[in-house]
N, C-alpha and C positions, 0 to 999 in steps of 0.2 A: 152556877151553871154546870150542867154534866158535862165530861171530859168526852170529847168524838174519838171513840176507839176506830172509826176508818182513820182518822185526819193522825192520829198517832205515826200508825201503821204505814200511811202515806211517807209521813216527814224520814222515817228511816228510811225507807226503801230510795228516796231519794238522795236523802246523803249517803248513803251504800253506794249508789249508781255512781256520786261524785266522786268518792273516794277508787271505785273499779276504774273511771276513766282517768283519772289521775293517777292509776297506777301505785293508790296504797293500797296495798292487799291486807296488811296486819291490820288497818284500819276498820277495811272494808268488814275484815272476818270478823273482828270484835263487835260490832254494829249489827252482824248479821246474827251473831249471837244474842243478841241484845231483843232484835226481831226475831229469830224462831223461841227467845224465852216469852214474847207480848205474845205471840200468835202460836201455839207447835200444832195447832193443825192446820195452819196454811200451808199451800202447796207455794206459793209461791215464796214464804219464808225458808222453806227444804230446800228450794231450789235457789235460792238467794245462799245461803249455809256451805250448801256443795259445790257452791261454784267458787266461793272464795277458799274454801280447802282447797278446791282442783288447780286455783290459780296459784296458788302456796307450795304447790308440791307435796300437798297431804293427798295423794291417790286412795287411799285406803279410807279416809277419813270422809270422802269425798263420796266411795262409793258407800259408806257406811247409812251416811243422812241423806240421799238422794234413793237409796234402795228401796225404802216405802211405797213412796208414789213413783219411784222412777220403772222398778220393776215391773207395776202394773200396768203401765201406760196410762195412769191419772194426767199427768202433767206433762206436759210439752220438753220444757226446760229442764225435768228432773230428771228424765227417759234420757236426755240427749247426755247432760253431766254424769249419767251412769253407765252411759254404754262408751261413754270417752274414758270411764275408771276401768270398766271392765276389759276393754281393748288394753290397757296398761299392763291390768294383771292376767291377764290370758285368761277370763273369759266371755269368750268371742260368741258365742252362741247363746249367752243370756244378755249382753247386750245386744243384741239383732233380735233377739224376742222384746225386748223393751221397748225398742222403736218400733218392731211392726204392730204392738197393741196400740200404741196410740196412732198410728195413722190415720187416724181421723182428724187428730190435732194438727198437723204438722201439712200434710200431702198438698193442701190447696195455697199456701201459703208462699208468694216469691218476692223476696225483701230486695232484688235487686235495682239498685240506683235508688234507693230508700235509703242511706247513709251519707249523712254529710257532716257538716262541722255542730249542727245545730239541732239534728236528730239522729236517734237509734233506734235501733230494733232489735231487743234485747233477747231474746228467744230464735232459735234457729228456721229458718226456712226450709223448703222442701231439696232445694240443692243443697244446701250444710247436710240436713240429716242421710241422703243418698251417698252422700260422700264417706261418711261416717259411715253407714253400710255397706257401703264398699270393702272399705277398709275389712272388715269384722268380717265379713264372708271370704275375704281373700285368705285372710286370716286362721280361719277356718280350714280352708281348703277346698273351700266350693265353689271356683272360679265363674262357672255361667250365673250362680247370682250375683256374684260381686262383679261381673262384665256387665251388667242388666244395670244393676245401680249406679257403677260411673257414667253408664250412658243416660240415665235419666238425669242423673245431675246435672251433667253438658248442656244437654238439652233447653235445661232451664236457666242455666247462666253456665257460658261460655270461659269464663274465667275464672272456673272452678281446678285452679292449675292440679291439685289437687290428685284430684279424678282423673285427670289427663294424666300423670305419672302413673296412679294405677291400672289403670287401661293399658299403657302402655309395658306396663310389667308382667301382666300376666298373657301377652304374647297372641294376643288377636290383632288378625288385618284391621286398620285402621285408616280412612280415609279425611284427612287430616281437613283438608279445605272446607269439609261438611260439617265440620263441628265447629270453627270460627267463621261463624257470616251471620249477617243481621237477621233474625228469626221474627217471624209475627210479635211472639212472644216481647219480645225487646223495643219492639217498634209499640206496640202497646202502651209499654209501660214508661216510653217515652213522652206518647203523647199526652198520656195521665200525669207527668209529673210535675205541671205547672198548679193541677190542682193540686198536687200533695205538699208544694210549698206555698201555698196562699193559703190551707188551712192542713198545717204538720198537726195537728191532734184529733184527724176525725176518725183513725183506728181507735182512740180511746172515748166515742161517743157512742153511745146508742144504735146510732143511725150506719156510724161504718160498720159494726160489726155487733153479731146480736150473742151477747155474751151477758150473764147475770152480774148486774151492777147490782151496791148497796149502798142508797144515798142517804144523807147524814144534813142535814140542815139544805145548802143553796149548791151541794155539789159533791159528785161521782166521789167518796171514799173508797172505794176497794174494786176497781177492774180487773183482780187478779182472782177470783173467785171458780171455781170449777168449772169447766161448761159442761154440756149435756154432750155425752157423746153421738156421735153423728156415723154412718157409716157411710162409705165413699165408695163407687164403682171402679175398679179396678180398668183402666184406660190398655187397650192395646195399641202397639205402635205399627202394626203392619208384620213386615216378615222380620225373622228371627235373625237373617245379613243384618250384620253391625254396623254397616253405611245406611241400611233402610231404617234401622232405627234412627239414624242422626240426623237422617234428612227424610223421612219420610213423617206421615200427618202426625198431628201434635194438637196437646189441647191448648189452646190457645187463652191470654188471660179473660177475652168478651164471652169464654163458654161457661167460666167457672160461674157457680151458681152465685147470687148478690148475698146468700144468706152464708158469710164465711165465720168459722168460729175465732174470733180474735181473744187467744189469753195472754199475748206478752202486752207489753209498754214500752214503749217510745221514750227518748230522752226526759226525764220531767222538764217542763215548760207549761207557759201559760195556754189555755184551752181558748182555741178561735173559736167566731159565731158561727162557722160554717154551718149549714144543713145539712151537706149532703157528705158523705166519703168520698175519697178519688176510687175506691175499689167497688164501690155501689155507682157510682156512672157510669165505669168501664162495662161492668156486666149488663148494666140494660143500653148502653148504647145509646149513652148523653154524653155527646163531645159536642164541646163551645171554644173553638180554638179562638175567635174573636175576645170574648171576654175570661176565657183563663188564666191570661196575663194582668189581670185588674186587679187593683186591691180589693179586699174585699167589701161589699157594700153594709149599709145600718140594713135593721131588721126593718122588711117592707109594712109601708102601713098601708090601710083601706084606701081604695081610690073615692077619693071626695073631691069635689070641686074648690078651688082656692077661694077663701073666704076673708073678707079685709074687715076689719074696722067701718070702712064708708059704705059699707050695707051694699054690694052691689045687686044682690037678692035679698030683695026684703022680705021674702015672706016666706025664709027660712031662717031661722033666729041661731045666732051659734049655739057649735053641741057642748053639751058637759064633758067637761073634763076629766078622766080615767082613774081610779083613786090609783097614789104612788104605791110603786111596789114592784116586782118584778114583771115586764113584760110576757105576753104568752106569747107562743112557739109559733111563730107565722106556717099559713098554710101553705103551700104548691098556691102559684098564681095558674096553674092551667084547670085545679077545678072552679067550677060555675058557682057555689056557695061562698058565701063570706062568713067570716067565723061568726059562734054566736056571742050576743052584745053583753056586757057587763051588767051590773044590776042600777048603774048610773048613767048607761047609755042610753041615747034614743037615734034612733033611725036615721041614717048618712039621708042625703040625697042622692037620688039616679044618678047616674056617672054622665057624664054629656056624650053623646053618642056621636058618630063620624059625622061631618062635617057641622056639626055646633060650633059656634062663636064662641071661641073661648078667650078671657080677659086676663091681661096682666095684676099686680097688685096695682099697680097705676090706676086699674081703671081703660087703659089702651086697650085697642082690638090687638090680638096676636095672632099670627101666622096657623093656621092649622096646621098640626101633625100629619105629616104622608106616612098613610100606613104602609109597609110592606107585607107581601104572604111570608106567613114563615110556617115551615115546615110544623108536619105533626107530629108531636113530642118534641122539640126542640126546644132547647130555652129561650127566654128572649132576649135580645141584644140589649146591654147596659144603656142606651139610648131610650130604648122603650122601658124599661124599668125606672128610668131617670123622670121622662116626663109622665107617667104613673105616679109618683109620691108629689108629696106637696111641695117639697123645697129637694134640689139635689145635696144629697150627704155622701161621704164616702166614707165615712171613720163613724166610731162609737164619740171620737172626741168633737167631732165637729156639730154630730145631732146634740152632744150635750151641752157644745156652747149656745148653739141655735134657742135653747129650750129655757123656760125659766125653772125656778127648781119645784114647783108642786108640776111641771110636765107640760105647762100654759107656752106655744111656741111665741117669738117674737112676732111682733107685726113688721119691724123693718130694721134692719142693719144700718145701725151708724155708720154714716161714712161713704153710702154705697148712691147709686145716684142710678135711676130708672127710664131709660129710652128706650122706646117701642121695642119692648120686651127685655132689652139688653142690659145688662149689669155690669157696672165696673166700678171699681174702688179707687174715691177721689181722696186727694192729700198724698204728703210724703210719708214715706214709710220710715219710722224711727228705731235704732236699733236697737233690741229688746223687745221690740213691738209686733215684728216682724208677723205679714199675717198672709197666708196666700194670695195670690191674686187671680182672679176666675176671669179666663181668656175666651174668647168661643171665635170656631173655625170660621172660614166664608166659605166652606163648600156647606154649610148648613146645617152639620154636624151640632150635637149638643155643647155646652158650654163646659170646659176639663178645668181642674184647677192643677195649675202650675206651681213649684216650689223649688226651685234650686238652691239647696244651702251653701255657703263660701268654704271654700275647696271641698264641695262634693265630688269632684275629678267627670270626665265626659256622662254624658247622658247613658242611659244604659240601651241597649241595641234592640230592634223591634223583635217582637214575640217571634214573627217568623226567620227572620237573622237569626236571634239565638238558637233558634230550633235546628237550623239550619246548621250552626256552628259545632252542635252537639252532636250530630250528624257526623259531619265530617270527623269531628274526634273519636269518635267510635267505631270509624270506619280505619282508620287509621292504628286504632290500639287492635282492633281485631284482626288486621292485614301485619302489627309486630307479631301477634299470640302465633297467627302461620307460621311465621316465619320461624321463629321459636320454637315453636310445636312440630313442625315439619324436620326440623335438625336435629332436634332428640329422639324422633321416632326415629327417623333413619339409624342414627348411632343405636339406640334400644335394638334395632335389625342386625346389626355390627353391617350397617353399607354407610363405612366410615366416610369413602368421599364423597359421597351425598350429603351426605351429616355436614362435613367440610364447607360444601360449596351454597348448604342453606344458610349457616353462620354468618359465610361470608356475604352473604347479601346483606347484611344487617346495619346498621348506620356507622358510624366511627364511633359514638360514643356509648351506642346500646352493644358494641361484637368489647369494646374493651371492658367489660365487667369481670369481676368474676366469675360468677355463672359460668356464662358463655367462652370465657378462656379454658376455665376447668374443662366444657365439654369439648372444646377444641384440643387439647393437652390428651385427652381421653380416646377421644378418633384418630391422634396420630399414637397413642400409644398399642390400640389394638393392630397397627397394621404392623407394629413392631419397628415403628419412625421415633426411634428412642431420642436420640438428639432433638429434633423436632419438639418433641412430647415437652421435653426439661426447659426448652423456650416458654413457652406457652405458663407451664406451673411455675415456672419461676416469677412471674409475670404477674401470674395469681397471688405467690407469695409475697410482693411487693406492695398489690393493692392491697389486700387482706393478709395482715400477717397473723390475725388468730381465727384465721379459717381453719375447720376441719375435715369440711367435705372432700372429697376426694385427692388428702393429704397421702393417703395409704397406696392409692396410686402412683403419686409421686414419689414415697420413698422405695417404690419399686421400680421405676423409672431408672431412679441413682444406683441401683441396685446394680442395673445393667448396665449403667452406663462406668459402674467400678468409679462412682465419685464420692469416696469415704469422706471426703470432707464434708461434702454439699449435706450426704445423706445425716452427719452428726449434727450438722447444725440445724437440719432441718426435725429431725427427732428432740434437739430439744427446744427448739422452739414449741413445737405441739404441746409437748412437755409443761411449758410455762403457760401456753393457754390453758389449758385444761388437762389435768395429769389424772384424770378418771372418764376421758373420751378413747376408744378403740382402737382410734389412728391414730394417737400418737405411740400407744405400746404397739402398731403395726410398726411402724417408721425403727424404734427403739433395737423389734426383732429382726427388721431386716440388716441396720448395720451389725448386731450380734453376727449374725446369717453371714454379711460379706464378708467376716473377719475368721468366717468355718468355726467360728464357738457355736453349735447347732444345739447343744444344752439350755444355753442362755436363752437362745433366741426362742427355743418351745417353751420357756418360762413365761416369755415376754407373750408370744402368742394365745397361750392359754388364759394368763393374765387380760388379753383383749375381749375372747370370749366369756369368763365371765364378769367382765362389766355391760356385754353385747351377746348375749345367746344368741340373737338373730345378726348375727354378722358376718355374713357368711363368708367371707375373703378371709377373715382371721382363720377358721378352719381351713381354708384352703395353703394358707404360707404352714398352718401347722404340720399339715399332710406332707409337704413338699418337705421340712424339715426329718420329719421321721423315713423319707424316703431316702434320705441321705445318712442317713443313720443305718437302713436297712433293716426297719422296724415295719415290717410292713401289715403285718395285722392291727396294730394302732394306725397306721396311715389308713386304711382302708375305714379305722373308724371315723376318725378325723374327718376323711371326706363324702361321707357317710353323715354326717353331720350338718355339712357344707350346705349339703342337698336338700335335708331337711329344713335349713333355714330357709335356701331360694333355689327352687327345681330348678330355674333357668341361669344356675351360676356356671357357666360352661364348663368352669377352670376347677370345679368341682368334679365334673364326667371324664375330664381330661387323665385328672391326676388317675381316678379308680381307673381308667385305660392304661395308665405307666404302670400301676402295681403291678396285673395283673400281665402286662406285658412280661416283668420284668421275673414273674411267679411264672413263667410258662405256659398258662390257660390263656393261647391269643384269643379262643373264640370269646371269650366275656371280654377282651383289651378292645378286639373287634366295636361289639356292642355299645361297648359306654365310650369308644372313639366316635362311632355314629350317632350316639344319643349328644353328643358334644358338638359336633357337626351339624346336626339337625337345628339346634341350639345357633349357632354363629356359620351360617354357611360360605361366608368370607373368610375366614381363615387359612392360612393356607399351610399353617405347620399342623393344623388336626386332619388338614387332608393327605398330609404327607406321611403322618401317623397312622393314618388306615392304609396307605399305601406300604409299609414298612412292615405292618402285621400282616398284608396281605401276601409281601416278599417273603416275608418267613413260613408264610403257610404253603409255599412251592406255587405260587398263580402270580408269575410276573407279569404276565400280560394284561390282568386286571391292575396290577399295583401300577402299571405305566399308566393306566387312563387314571388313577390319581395324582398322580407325579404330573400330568400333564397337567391337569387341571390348577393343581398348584402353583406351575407356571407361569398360566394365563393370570391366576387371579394376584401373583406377587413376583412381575418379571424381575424385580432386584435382591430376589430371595437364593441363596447361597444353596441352603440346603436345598427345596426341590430341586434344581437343576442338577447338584449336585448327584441326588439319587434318583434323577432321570436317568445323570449318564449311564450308572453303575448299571442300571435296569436292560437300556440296551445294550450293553457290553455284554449281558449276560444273554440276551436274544439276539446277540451276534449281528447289529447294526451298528457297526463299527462307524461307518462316515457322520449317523447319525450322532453317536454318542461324540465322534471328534466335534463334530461342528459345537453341542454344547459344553465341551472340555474347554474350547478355546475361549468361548466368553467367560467362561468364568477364573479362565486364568485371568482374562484383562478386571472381571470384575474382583476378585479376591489374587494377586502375584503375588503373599506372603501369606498364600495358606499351602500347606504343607502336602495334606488329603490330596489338595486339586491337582499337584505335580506327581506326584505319587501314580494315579489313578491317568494320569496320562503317560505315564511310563509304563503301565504296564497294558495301555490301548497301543502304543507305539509296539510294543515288543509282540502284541497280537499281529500289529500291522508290519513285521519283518525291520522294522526302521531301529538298527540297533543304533543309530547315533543320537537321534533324539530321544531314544529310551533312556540311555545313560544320561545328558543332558537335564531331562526331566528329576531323576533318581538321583541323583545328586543333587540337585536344586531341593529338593525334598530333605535331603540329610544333611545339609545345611540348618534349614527351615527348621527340622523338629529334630536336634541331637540324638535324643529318647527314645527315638524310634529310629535308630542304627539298623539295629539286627535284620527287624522286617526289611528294611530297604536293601540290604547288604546281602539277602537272601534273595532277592527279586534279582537284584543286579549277576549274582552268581546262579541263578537259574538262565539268566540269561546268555550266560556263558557256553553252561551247558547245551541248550536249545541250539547255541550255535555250532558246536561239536558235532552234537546229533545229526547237524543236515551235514556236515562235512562227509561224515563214514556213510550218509544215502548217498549222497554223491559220489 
C-alpha cells in the first residue's frame, strides 16, 4: 500500500502543535525540522520552522526561514513570524510591507472567543496583525498609521491590551468608554458560538471556508495549502477624530462575504458531521438560537413513510437496500429535489401530505403533526427534523446501534413496549447495561432522550441562561478594561489624581496587584509624593519580588528619599532576578549616584543602555550624571538620545532645558522647558522652570503667572511658593509676598532660604526686630552660609544709620 504523503505531513504538524502547547520548543523545533525536510515547499512547514526559532529565541533564525513567503505575503503565518523578527531587529518597514501584501490573508479574519481549552487558532487574526502594525509603524516613526492600526485592532477585539498601551503612547486624545463596550461585532460572534462548539472543525471543511484541499483516500490531508489570493476593499470608518473611529460604523461580522479564505488550523481534533460553518451562517443570516444548543443530529435521510414487517401497504414492497460504503453528502432540506437514486434503488413512495393518517409501528392511528409557518430561509426546528426521518437519532452511535451491519434497520427494539405512539423501556436497568431512556414531554413536544451519568454534577443551564450568563461576564470584564484603561490613560496624561482615583475604584483584590500598585507608586511619584510612591513599590516588591517593570522608578523613588539601604537592597535583588534587564543596572547607578561616585554610576547607566537602546530613562539618569560632572556636551548627547528613544520622555526635554540653562542660551532652556511642559502639563517644577528662565530673562511679570500657576497645580510645593515670594518682592508686593512667606515658614520651619528671604522682606518692611529674628534663625539653620547673612544683618545696620543722619 502507498504511503499518504498528506496523512505524514498531517501526523507532524500535529505533534508540533502538541509539543508548542505544551511548551517544548526544542521539541517542537526538531519536528518542525523533520516537517520542512518532508515538505520545504510548504508554506505552512516555513511557518511551522519560524515560529519555533521565534519561540526559542532564535530571531534571526526565525526571520531567516519565514523571509521566503513571509516577505512576499504568500502566507498568513509567515508574514506575521517575520514582521515579529523584523520589529526585533529594527526592521520596521519590511515587516509592515509583509503584512500589508498579504491582506487579503489576514483582514477578514476575527478569532475572537474562538479559543478555549479544546480549540485553536493557530494563525493570527486581523486584531493580532493591526496590533503588530502598530507596533512597526510607531516604530518607524509614522505615528498616524500606527494610530490607524491600534484603533482598528480595538475595534475588532477590545482586549487587545496591547494596542491600547500604544495608542496611548504616542499621545492622542482618547476616549476611553468608546473603545470597551459591547460592539455588534462581539454580539455576533456571541451568538455564533454555540455553533462553533457543536461542530469546532468546520473552519477546516470545505464548506466553512473555500481554500484548496488535497484529499488522500476518505479525508482532508493537507488544509494548509496556498490559497488564491483575493483582494479586499479597503473599509472606511467615517471621520478621521479618533473617538469617530472607535465608535463610529464598522463592518460588521453578517457583512463579511461567506466566501473567506481560511489557511490556518484549529487544534488537531476529530472532524464533526457538521454541514455548515459557524462563519457561512453568520454571513447569510442563518441563526437557530432554538437548536444551536443541540447536539448534533445523524446525516438526514429521505422522507419515506414508516414501513413494518406487517405489510401496512401492501402494494408497495420494501426498498432495496444501499450497497455499504460511505454515505453521500445530504442535501439542504429546503430544496424541492431529492437526491439522485443509487444504481440499486428504486422509487421511495409519495411522502403523505398534511393531514394523512399516519400509523405507528404498532399499526395504531397517530396523532397528526401540527404544522407551524416557519420563516423563509430558516432552518427547521429539531422537532420537524425529528419526525421527518424514520426513527429519531441524535448521535452517529445511536443510528449505528439501530442499523444491522449490511445497513438493514431494525424492525423493533428489545425491551421497548409501543402505546399509542409512545415508547418506553421496560425492565431494570443493569449496571454495565446502562442505556438511555427516551422520556417525551405532555406539552406535546417530541420525545428527548435523557442520560445522567453518576456524579455528572447539576444539569447544565438553558441555552438562553447561559447566553445570558456570558453576557453578563463580558459586561463585567469590559466595565474592569474601563476602569483599567481609563487610570492609565489619565497617568499616560501625567493628571496623576485622576489616574489615583480610577485605580481606586477597582475591587480589593483586582487595585492589590502588581500592575496596578506599580501604576499607583507611579502617579504618586510624578506629583513628587515620594513617601507615598515607596509605599505603594514596596508593596509591589513584596507581591513580586522578581518584578522589573518599573523597578527603575523605584530606585529613584529611594534616591530621593536618601534610603541607601532600601535602594542597595533593592539593586540587588533586580540583580538576582535578572542581571542583563535595564532596571536593575538603573537601581545599581542610582545608589552609585547617591553615594556622589558619578563615574560608577555613568558605567552602570551606559551598561543599561546597551542591553536597552530603546530605554530611554537610562539615557535620562545618564544626562543627569554628566551634568554633575559638568560635562555638558556629552549630557546634551545623552539626552539627545533619550528623545530619540521616546519623544514623549518629558525628563528627557527637561534635562536639555537644565544644560542649556545652565550654558547661558535661556532662549533654547526656554523651548525644551515648554516642549517638556507641553509633554506633562501637571508638573509643577517644569512650570516653575520656565518661570525661573523667564526671571532671568528680566519679565518678572510673566515668570509670576508661572509661579502662580505652579501653585494652583502643587499647593504643598516648597519651591513655587517659594519663588512666588522672591517674584513679588521684586515687583514690590510686599503684603503679597509676606502672606506667602508665612505659609511656608509653617509649611518648611527648618529651612533656612525661607527665614532668610523673610528677613530681608521684613527689613524692606522697616521691621528691624523681626529681621534680626528671622537672620538669625537663618544662621543657625545653614552655618555655611554665615557671611551672606552676617552681611544682610550689617546692611541692616547701616540702613538704620542712614535714616538717623535724614533725620
Amino acid at each position: 500500500m502507498a504511503l499518504s504523503t498528506g496523512h505524514v505531513a498531517s501526523q507532524l504538524r500535529h505533534i508540533i502543535y502538541y509539543h508548542l502547547d505544551n511548551n517544548l520548543i526544542r521539541n517542537a523545533l526538531f519536528l518542525a525540522e523533520r516537517l520542512h525536510a518532508y515538505e520545504p515547499r510548504s508554506f505552512e512547514a516555513q511557518y511551522l520552522l519560524s515560529l519555533c526559532h521565534l519561540h526559542n529565541g532564535e530571531i534571526k533564525a526565525a526571520l531567516e526561514f519565514s523571509q521566503a513567503s513571509g516577505s512576499r505575503g504568500m502566507h498568513a503565518g509567515c508574514a506575521y513570524v517575520y514582521a515579529q523578527a523584523c520589529l526585533d531587529v529594527g526592521k520596521y518597514l519590511d515587516g509592515a510591507t509583509a503584512l500589508e501584501r498579504c491582506k487579503a490573508l489576514w483582514a477578514s479574519k476575527n478569532h475572537w472567543n474562538k479559543h478555549s481549552e479544546t480549540q485553536r487558532q493557530h494563525l493570527p487574526d486581523a486584531a493580532a496583525v493591526y496590533c503588530l502594525l502598530g507596533k512597526l509603524w510607531q516604530a518607524q516613526k509614522d505615528l498616524n498609521k500606527a494610530v490607524d492600526c491600534y484603533v482598528d485592532s480595538l475595534k475588532l477585539n477590545p482586549f487587545m491590551w496591547d494596542a491600547f498601551l500604544g495608542l496611548c503612547s504616542t499621545g492622542v486624545n482618547i476616549r476611553v468608554p468608546n473603545i470597551f463596550q459591547l460592539s455588534p461585532e462581539l454580539l455576533a460572534i456571541i451568538n455564533s458560538a454555540p455553533g462553533a462548539e457543536d461542530n469546532p472543525s468546520d473552519l477546516l471543511s470545505p464548506t466553512g471556508g473555500n481554500f484548496p484541499t488535497q484529499t488522500t483516500g476518505n479525508a482532508t490531508s493537507d488544509p494548509f495549502m496556498v490559497p488564491n489570493s483575493r483582494t479586499e476593499s479597503d473599509t472606511t470608518y467615517g471621520s478621521s477624530a479618533l473617538w469617530e473611529k472607535l465608535n463610529g460604523s464598522s463592518v460588521t461580522v453578517a457583512s463579511v462575504p461567506a466566501h473567506v479564505i481560511h489557511e490556518g488550523m484549529e487544534t488537531p481534533g476529530n472532524q464533526s458531521s457538521g454541514s455548515g460553518s459557524e462563519e457561512f451562517r453568520i454571513a447569510n443570516g442563518v441563526t437557530d438560537p432554538d437548536s444551536a444548543w443541540e447536539p448534533p443530529l445523524a446525516p438526514a435521510r429521505k422522507n419515506r413513510p414508516v414501513q413494518t414487517m406487517s405489510s401496512d401497504h401492501p402494494g408497495h414492497p420494501p426498498p432495496k437496500m444501499r450497497p455499504t460504503g460511505i454515505r453521500p453528502r445530504p442535501r439542504p432540506r429546503t430544496e424541492p429535489e431529492d437526491p439522485p437514486l443509487g444504481p440499486g434503488d428504486r422509487e421511495p413512495p409519495p411522502a403523505p401530505r398534511f393531514g394523512d393518517r399516519k400509523r405507528t409501528v404498532s399499526g395504531q392511528v397517530a396523532h397528526p403533526v401540527s404544522q407551524q409557518p416557519v420563516e423563509p430561509g430558516a432552518p427547521q426546528r429539531r422537532s420537524v427534523r425529528l419526525f421527518n426521518q424514520i426513527k429519531p437519532t441524535t448521535s452517529k452511535l445511536s443510528s449505528a446501534t439501530l442499523a444491522g451491519r449490511d445497513g438493514r434497520e431494525v424492525k423493533k427494539i428489545r425491551g421497548q413496549t409501543t402505546t399509542k405512539g409512545r415508547t418506553g423501556t421496560v425492565g431494570r436497568v443493569v449496571s454495565g447495561n446502562r442505556k438511555p431512556m427516551e422520556s417525551s414531554d405532555y406539552d406535546g413536544k417530541e420525545p428527548r432522550a435523557t442520560y445522567v451519568p453518576a456524579n455528572s454534577g447539576p444539569p447544565p443551564l438553558p441555552k438562553t441562561a447561559e447566553r445570558t450568563k456570558e453576557l453578563e461576564a463580558l459586561n463585567w470584564l469590559l466595565g474592569l478594561f474601563t476602569k483599567l484603561a481609563s487610570g492609565y490613560f489619565s497617568l499616560s496624561r501625567y493628571k496623576c489624581p485622576e489616574a489615583v482615583s480610577h485605580f481606586n475604584t477597582l475591587s480589593q483584590g483586582q487595585r492589590e496587584t502588581p500592575w496596578v500598585l506599580a501604576q499607583l507608586g507611579r502617579a504618586y511619584f510624578e506629583q513628587a509624593m515620594y513617601t507615598e510612591a515607596a509605599k505603594y513599590f514596596s508593596r509591589v516588591q513584596a507581591l513580586a519580588p522578581t518584578r522589573l517593570q518599573d523597578m527603575e522608578i523605584y530606585s529613584t523613588v529611594l534616591w530621593h528619599l536618601k534610603s541607601d539601604v532600601e535602594l542597595a537592597y533593592l539593586s540587588h535583588q533586580l540583580l538576582e532576578a535578572d542581571r542583563l534587564s535595564p532596571q536593575a543596572w538603573c537601581a545599581i547607578g542610582n545608589t552609585f549616584s547617591h553615594q556622589r561616585d558619578h563615574d560608577q554610576a555613568l558605567k552602570c547607566f551606559k551598561r543599561a543602555t546597551m542591553l536597552d537602546p530603546e530605554f530611554a530613562y537610562a539615557f535620562t539618569l545618564q544626562g543627569h550624571e554628566y551634568v554633575s560632572n559638568e560635562e555638558y556636551d556629552k549630557a546634551l548627547d545623552a539626552y539627545r538620545h533619550g528623545i530619540n528613544a521616546d519623544n514623549r520622555h518629558y525628563n528627557a526635554w527637561y534635562g536639555l532645558g537644565t544644560v542649556y540653562d545652565k550654558m547661558g542660551k535661556l532662549e533654547y532652556a526656554e523651548q525644551h522647558f515648554r516642549n517638556a511642559a507641553t509633554i506633562n502639563p501637571t508638573n509643577a517644577v517644569l512650570i516653575c522652570c520656565i518661570g525661573l528662565v523667564l526671571e532671568k530673562m528680566n519679565d518678572p511679570k510673566k515668570a509670576l503667572v508661572h509661579y502662580e500657576r505652579a501653585c494652583s497645580l502643587a499647593p504643598h510645593s516648597i519651591l513655587a511658593r517659594f519663588r512666588k515670594a522672591r517674584v513679588l518682592m521684586k515687583l514690590q508686593e510686599y503684603k503679597f509676598a509676606l502672606t506667602d512667606l508665612k505659609i511656608l515658614k509653617d509649611m518648611a520651619p527648618d529651612e533656612a532660604n525661607v527665614h532668610y528671604l523673610l528677613g530681608k522682606l521684613y527689613k524692606m518692611l522697616h521691621d528691624k526686630a523681626n529681621a534680626i529674628k528671622h537672620f538669625t534663625t537663618a544662621l543657625n539653620l545653614d552655618p555655611k552660609a554665615a557671611q551672606f547673612i552676617k552681611d544682610a544683618m550689617e546692611a541692616l545696620d547701616d540702613d538704620d544709620m542712614e535714616d538717623e543722619d535724614m533725620a
